[in-house]
VEXVONU-185512 format. One record per residue: z, y, x of N, C-alpha, C in turn. Coordinates in steps of 0.05 Angstrom, whole numbers, plus 5000, padded with zeros to 4 digits. Example, Ala and Ser with C-alpha at 12.3 -4.5 7.8 and 13.67 -1.06 7.14 Angstrom:
2
515648865264515649105246515649345264;514249555257514349795273515750015258;
This chain:
118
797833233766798333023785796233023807;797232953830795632903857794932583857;792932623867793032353878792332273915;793632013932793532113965793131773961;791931823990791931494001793531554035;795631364031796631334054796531064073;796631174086797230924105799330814120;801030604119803430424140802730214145;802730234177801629994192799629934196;797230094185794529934181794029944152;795629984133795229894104795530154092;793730124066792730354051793930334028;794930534024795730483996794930793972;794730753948793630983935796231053919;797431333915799831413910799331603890;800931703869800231943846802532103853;802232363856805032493862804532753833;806832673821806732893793807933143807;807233353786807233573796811033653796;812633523788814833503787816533443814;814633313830815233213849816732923854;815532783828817132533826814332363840;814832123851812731973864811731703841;809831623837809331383826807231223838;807230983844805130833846804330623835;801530493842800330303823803530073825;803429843802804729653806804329443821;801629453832801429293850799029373873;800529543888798929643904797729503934;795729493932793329293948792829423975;793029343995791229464024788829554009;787929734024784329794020782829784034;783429644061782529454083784129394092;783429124108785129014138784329104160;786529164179787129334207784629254212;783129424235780529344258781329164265;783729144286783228804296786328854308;786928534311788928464311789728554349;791428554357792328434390791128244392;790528154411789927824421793127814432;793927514421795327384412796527244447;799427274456798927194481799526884476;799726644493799726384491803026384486;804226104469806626184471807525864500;810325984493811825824505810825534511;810425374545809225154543811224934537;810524654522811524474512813724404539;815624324541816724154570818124344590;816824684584817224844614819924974595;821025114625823625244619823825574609;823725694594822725994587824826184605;823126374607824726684610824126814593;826626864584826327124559826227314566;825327494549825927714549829927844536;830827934558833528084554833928304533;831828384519832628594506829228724489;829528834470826929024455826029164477;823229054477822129334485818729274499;817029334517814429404522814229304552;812429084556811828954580809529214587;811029264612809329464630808229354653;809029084665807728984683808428704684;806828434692807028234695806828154726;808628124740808728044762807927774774;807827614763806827254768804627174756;801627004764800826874746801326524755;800026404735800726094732799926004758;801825834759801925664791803125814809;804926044807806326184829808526054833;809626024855811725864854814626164862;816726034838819526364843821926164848;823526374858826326254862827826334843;830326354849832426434833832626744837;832526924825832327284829829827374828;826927244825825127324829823827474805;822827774812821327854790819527804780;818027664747816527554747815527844719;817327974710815428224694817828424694;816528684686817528914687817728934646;819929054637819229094613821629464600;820429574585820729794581821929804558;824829914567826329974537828130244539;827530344522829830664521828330834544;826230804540825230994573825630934599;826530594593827830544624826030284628;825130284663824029964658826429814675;826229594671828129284666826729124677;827829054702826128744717826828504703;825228324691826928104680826227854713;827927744713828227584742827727334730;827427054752827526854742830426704747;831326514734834126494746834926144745;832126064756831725834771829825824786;828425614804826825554823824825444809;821525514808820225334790818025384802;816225344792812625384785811525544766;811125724765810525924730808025624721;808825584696807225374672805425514663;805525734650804825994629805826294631;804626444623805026744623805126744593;806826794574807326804548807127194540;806227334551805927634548803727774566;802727914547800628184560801928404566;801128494579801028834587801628954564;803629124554802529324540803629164509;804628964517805428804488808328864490;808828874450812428964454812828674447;815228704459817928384449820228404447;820628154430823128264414825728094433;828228124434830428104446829827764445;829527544473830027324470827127184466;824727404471822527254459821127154493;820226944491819126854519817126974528;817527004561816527244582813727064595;814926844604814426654622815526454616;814426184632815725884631815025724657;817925574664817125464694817225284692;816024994706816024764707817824694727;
């Protein structure tokens, strides 16, 4: 028997691989640390304001607005990256940006808030 420590996600796990090629592991297999450090965490959605979601999975590659910008209706307020393609998400009312609910470089999931306008 071998024995390997792998890792998914951040997490360690210790594995026995018999020479059979059958796999076994502990029954309750434990991280053997926690990740270095987390993302910083972006603010979410503000209480009262109106969100822009995000349209679809995928990787904010640029944030076009910060708080207090005032957008219309069509206005680009982030760029976000899915399938190799980037995706303007627009605003599709007239407002005040409240909050920026995303970083640079952060993924989101289909529907998750971009922005929020008062």
């Amino acid at each position: 028997m071998k024995n390997y420590t792998i890792t998914v996600n951040g997490n360690a796990y210790d594995v026995t691989v018999e020479e059979n090629g059958a796999v076994s592991a502990p029954a309750a297999a434990a991280p053997a640390a926690a990740p270095k450090a987390a993302p910083k965490a972006a603010p979410k959605a503000a209480a009262g304001g109106t969100p822009i979601n995000a349209p679809m999975r995928g990787t904010i590659v640029e944030v076009k607005v910060k708080v207090g910008d005032k957008v219309t209706n069509g206005t680009v307020v982030a760029v976000l990256e899915a399938m190799k393609m980037e995706n303007d998400i627009v605003s599709d009312k007239d407002g005040v940006v409240a909050s920026i609910c995303v970083n640079k470089g952060e993924s989101v999931e289909t529907g998750a808030p971009v922005v929020t306008l008062n």
